[in-house]
N, CA, C and O atoms as a GROMACS GRO file, in nm:
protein
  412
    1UNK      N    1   5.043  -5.674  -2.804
    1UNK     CA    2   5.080  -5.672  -2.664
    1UNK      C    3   4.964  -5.730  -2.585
    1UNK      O    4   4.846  -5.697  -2.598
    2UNK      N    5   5.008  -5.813  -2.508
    2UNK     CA    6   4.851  -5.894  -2.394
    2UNK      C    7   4.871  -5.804  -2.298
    2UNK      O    8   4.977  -5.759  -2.254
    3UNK      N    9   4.748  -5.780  -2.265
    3UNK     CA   10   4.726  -5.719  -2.163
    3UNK      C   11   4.751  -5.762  -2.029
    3UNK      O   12   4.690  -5.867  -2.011
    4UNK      N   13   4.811  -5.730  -1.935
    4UNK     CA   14   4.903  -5.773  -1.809
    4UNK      C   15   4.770  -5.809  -1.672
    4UNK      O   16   4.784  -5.880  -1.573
    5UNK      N   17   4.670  -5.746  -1.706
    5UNK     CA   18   4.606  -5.766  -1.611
    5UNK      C   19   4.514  -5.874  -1.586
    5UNK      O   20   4.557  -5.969  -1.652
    6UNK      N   21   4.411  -5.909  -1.526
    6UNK     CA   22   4.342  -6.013  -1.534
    6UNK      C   23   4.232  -5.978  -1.534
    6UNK      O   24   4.196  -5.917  -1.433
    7UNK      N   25   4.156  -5.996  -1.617
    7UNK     CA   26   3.991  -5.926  -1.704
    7UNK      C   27   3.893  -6.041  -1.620
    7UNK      O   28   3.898  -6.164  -1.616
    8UNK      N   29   3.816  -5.954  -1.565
    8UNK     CA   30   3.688  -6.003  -1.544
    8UNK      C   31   3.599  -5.985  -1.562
    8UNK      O   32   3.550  -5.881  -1.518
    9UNK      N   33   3.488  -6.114  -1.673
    9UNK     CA   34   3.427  -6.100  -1.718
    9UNK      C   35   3.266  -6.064  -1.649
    9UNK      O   36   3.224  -6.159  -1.583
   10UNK      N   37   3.200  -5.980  -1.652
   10UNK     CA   38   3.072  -5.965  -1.665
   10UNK      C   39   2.971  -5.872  -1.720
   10UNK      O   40   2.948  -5.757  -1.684
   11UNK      N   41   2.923  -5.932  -1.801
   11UNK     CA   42   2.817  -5.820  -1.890
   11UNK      C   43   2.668  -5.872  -1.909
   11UNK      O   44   2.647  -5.984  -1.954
   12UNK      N   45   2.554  -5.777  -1.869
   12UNK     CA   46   2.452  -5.859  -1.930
   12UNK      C   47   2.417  -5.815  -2.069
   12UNK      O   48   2.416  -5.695  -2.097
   13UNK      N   49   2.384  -5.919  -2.168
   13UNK     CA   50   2.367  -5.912  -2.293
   13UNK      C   51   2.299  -6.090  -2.295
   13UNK      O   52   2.304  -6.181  -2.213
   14UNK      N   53   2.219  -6.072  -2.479
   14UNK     CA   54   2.144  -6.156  -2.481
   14UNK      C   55   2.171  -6.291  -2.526
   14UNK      O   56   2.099  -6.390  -2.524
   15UNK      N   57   2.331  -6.268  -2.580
   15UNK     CA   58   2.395  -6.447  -2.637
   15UNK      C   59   2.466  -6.422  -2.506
   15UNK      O   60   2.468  -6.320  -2.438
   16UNK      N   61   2.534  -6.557  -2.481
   16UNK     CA   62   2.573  -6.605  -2.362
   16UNK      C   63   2.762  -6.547  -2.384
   16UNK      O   64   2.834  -6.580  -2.478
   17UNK      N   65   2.794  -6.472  -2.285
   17UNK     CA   66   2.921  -6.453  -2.286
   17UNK      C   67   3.032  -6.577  -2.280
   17UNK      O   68   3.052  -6.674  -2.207
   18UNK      N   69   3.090  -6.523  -2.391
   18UNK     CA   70   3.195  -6.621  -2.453
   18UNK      C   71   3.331  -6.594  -2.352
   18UNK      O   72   3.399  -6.496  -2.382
   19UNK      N   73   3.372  -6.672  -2.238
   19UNK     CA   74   3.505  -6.616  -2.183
   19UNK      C   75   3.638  -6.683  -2.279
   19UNK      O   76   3.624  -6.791  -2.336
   20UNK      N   77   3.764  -6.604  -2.288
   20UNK     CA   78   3.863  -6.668  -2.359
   20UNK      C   79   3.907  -6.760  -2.253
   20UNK      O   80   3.857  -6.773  -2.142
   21UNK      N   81   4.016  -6.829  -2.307
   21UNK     CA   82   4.088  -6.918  -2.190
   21UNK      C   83   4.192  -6.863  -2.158
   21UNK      O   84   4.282  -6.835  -2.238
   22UNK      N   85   4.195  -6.826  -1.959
   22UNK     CA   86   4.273  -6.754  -1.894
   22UNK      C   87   4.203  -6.639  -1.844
   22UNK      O   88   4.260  -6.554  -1.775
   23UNK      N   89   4.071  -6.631  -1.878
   23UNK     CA   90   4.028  -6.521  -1.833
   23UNK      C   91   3.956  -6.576  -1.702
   23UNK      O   92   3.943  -6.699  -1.704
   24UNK      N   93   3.902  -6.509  -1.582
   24UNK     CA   94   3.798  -6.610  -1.478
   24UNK      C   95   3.680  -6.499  -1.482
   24UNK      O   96   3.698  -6.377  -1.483
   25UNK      N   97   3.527  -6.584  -1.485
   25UNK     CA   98   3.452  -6.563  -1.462
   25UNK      C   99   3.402  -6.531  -1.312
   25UNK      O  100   3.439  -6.613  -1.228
   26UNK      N  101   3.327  -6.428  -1.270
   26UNK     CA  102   3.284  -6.407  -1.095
   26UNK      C  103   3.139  -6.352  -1.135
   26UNK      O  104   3.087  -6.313  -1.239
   27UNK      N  105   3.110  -6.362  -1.038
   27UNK     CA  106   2.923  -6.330  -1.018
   27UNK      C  107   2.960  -6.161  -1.023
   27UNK      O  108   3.053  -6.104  -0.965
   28UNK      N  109   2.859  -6.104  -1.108
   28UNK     CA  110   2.840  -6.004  -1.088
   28UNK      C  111   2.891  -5.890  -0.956
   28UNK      O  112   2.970  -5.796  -0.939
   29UNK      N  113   2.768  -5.984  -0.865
   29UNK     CA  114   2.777  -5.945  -0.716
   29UNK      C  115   2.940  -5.906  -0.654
   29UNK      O  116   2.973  -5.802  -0.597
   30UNK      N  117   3.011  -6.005  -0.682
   30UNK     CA  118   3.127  -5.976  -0.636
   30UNK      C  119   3.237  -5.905  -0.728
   30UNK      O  120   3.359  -5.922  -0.720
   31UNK      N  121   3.166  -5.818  -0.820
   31UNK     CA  122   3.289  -5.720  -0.896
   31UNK      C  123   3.283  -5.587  -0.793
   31UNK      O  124   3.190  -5.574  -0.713
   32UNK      N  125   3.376  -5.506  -0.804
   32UNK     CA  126   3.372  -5.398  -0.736
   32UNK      C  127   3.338  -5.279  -0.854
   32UNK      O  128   3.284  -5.322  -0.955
   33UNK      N  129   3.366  -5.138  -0.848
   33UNK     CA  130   3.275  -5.028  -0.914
   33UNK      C  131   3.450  -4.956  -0.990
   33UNK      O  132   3.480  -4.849  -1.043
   34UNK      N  133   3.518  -5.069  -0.959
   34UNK     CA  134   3.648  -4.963  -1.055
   34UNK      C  135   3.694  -5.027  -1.117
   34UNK      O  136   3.734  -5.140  -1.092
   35UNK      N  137   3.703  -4.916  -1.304
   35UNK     CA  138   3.718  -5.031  -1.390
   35UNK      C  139   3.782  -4.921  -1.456
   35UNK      O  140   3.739  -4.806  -1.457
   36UNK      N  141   3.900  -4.966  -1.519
   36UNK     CA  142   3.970  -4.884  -1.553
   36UNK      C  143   3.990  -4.917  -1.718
   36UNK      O  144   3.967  -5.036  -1.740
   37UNK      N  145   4.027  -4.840  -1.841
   37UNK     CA  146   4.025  -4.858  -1.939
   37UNK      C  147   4.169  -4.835  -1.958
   37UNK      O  148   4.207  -4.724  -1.920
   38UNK      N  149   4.270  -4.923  -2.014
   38UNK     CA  150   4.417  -4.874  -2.108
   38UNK      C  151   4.422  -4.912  -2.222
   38UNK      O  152   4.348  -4.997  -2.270
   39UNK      N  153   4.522  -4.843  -2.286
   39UNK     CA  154   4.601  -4.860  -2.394
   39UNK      C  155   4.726  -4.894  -2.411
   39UNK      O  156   4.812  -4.826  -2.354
   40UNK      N  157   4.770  -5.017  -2.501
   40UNK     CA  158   4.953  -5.023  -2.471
   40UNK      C  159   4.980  -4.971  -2.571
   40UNK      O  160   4.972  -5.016  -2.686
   41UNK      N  161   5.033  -4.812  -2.516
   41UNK     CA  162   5.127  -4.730  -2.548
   41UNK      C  163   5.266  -4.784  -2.582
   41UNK      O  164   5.295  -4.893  -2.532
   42UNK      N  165   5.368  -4.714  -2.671
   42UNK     CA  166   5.468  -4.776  -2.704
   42UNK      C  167   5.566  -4.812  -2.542
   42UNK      O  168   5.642  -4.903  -2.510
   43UNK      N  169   5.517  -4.691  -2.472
   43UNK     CA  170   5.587  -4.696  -2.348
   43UNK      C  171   5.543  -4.779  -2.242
   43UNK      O  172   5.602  -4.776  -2.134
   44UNK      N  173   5.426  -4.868  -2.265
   44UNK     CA  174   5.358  -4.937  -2.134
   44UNK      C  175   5.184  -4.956  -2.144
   44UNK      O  176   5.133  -4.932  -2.254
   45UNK      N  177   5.132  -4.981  -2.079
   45UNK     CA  178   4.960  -4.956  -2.048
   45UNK      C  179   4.957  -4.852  -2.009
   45UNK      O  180   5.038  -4.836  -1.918
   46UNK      N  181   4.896  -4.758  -2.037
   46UNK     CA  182   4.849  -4.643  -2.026
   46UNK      C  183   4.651  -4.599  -2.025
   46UNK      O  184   4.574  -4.630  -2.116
   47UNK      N  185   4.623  -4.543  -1.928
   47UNK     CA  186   4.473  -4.527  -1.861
   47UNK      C  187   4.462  -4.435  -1.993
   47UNK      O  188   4.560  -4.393  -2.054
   48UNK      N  189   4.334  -4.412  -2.027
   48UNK     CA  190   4.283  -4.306  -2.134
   48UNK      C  191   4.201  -4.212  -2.039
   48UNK      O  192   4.136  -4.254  -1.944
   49UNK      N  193   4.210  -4.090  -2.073
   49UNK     CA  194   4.163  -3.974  -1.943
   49UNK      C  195   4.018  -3.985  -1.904
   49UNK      O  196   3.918  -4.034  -1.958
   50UNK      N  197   4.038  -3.931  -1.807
   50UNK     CA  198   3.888  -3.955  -1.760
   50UNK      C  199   3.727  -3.957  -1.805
   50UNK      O  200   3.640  -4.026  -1.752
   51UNK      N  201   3.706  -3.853  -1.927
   51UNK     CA  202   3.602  -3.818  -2.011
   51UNK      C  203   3.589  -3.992  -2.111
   51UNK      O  204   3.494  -4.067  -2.132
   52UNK      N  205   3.766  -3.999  -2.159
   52UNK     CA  206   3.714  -4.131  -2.244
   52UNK      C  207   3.656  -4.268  -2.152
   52UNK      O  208   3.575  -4.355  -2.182
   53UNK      N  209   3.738  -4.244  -2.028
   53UNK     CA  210   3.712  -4.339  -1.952
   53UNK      C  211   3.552  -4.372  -1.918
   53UNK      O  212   3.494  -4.481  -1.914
   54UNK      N  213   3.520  -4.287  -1.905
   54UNK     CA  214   3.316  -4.273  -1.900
   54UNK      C  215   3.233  -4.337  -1.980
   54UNK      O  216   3.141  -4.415  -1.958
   55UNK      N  217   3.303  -4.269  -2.127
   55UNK     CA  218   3.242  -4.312  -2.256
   55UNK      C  219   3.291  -4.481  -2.318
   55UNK      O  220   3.218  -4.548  -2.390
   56UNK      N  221   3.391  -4.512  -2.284
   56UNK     CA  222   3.412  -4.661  -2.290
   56UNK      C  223   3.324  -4.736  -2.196
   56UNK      O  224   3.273  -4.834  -2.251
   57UNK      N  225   3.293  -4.722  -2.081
   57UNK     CA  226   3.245  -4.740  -2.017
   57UNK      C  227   3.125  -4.785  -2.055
   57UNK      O  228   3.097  -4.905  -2.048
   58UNK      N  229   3.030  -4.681  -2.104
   58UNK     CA  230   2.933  -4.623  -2.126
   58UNK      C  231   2.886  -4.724  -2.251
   58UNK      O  232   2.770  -4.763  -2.259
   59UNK      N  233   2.979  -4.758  -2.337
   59UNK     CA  234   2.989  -4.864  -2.470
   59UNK      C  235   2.988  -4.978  -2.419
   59UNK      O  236   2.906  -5.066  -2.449
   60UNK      N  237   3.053  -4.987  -2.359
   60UNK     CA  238   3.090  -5.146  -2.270
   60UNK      C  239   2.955  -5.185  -2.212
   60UNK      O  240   2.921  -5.300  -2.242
   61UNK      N  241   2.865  -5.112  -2.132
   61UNK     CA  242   2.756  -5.148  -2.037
   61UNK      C  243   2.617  -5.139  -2.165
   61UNK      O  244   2.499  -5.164  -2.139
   62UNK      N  245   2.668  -5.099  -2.294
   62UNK     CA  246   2.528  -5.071  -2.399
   62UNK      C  247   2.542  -5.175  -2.483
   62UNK      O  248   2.454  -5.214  -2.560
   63UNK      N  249   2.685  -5.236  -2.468
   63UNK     CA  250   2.648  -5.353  -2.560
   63UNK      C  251   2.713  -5.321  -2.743
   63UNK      O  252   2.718  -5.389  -2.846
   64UNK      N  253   2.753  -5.180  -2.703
   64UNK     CA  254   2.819  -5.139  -2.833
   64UNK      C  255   2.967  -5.215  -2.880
   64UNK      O  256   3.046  -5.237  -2.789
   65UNK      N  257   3.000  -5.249  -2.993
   65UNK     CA  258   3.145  -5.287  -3.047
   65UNK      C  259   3.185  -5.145  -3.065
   65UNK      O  260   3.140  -5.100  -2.959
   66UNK      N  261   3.209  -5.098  -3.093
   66UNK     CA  262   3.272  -4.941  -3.111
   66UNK      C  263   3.176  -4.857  -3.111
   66UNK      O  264   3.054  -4.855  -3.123
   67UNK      N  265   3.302  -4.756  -3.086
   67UNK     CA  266   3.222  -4.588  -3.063
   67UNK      C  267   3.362  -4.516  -3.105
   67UNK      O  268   3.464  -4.558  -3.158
   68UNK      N  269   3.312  -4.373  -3.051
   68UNK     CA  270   3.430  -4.284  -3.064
   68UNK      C  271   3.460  -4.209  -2.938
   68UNK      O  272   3.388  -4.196  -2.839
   69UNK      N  273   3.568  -4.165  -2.960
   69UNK     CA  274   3.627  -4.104  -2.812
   69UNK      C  275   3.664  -3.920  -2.875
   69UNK      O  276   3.702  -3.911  -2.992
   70UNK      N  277   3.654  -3.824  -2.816
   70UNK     CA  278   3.695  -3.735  -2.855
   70UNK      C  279   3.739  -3.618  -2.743
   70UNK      O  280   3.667  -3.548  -2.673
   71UNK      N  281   3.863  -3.622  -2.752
   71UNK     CA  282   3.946  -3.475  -2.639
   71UNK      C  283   4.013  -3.564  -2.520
   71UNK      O  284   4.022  -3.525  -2.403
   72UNK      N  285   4.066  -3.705  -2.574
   72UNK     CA  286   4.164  -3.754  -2.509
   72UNK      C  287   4.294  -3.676  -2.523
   72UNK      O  288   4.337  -3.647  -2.634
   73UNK      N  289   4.360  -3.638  -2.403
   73UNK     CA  290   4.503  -3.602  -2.402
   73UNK      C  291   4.591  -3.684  -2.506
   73UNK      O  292   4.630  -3.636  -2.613
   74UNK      N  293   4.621  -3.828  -2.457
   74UNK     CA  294   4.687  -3.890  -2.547
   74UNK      C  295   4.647  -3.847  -2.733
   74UNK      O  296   4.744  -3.829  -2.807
   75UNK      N  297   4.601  -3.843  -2.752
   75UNK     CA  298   4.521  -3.857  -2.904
   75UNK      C  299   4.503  -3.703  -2.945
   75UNK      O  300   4.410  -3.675  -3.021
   76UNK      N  301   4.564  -3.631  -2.911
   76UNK     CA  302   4.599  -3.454  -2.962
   76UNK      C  303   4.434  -3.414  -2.936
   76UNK      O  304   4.398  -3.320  -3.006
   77UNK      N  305   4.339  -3.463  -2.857
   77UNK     CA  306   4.253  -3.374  -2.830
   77UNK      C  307   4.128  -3.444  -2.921
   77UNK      O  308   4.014  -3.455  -2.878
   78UNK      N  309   4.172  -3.492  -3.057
   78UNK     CA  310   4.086  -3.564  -3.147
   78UNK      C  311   4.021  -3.660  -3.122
   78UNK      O  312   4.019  -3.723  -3.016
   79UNK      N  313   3.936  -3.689  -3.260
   79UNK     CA  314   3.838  -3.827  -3.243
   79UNK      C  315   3.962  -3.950  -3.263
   79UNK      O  316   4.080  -3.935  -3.296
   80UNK      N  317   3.895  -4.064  -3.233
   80UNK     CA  318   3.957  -4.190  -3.218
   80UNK      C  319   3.868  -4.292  -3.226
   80UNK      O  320   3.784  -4.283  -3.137
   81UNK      N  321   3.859  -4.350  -3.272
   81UNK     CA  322   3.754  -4.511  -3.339
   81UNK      C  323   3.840  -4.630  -3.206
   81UNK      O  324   3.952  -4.680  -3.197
   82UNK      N  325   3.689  -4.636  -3.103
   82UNK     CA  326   3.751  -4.745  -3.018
   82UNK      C  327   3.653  -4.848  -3.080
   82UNK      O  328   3.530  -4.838  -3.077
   83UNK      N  329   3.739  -4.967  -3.145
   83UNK     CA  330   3.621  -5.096  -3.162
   83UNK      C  331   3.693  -5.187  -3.054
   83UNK      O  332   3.809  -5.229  -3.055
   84UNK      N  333   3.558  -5.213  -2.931
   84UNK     CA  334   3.566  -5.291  -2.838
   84UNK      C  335   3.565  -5.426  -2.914
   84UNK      O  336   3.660  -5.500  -2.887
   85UNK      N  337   3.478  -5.470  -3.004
   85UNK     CA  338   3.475  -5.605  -3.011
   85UNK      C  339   3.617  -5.661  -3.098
   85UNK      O  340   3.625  -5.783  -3.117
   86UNK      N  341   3.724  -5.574  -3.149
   86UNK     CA  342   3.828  -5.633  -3.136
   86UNK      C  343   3.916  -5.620  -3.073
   86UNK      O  344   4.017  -5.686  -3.095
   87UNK      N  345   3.908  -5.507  -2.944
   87UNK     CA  346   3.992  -5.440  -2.846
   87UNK      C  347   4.107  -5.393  -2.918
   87UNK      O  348   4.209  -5.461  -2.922
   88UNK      N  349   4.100  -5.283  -2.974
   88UNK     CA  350   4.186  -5.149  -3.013
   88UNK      C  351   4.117  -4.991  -3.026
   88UNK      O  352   4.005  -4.956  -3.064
   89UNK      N  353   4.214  -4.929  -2.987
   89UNK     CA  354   4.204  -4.766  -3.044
   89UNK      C  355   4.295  -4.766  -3.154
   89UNK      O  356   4.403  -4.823  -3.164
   90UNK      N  357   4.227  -4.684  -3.244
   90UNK     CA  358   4.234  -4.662  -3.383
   90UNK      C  359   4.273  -4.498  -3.386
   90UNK      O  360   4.167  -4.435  -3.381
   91UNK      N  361   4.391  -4.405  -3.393
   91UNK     CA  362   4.360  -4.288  -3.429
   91UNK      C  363   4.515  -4.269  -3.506
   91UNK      O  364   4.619  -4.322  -3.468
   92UNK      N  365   4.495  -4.156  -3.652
   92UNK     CA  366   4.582  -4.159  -3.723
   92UNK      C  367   4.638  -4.263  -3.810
   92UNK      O  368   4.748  -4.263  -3.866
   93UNK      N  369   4.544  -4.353  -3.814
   93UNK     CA  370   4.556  -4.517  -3.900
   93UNK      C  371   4.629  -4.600  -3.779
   93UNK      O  372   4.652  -4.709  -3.831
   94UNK      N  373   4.660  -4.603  -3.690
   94UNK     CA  374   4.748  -4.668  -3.606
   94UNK      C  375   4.624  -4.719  -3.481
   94UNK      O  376   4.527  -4.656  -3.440
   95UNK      N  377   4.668  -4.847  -3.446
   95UNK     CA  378   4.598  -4.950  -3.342
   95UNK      C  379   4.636  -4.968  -3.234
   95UNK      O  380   4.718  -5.060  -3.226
   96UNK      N  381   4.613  -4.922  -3.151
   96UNK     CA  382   4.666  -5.012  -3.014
   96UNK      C  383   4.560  -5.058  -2.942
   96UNK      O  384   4.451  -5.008  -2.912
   97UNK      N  385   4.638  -5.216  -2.911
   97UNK     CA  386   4.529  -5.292  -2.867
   97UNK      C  387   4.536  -5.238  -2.674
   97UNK      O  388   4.633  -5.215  -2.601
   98UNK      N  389   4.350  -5.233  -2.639
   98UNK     CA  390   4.308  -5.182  -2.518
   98UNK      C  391   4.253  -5.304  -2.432
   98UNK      O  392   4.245  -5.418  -2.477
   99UNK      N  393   4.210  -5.260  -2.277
   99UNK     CA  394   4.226  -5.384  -2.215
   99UNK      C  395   4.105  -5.298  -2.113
   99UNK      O  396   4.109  -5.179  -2.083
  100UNK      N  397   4.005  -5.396  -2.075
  100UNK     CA  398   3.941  -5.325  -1.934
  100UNK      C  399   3.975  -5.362  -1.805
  100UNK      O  400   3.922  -5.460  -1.753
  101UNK      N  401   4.025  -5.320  -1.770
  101UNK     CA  402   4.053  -5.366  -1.616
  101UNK      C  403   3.946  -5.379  -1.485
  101UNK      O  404   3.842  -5.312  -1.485
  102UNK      N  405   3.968  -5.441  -1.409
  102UNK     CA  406   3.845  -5.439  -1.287
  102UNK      C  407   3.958  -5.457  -1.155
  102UNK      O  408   4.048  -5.540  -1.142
  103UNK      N  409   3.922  -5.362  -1.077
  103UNK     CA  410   3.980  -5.365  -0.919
  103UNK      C  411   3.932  -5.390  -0.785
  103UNK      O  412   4.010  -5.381  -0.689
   0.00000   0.00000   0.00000
């Protein structure tokens, strides 16, 4: 499932960010402070609760490809293997690909 929204790229890190095509690049300066994390759920994009929302976050700004998430509602409360650098959550052997949003 592609993600519906339109990703904007900015991160500092030390190789030069690779944008896909279709994505647009903006200066830093002009991103705003809300960034929302989903999952496409069988039913739609769906936000991951607020605690995971932090900790993706938190991966995203360190430069990490994955981490783990643990005491998401969706995900019975359990751990969950998010690998950012292929954009999916992983829990129960099952993938759904995730998307960061910026507003």
């Amino acid at each position: 499932m592609k993600c519906p929204f339109e990703i904007k790229a900015c991160k500092p890190q030390i190789e030069p960010l690779s944008i896909p095509s279709g994505v647009s690049a903006v200066p830093c300066t002009a991103l705003t402070n809300t960034t929302t994390w989903v999952f496409a759920h069988p039913t739609g994009w769906v936000p991951f609760d607020n605690n995971s929302q932090a900790i993706l976050e938190g991966l995203w700004e360190n430069g990490w490809g994955f981490g783990w998430i643990e005491g998401d509602s969706h995900f019975g409360q359990k751990k969950a293997l998010v690998n950012l650098e292929q954009g999916y959550v992983e829990y129960n052997n099952i993938q759904w690909p995730i998307c960061r949003t910026l507003i």
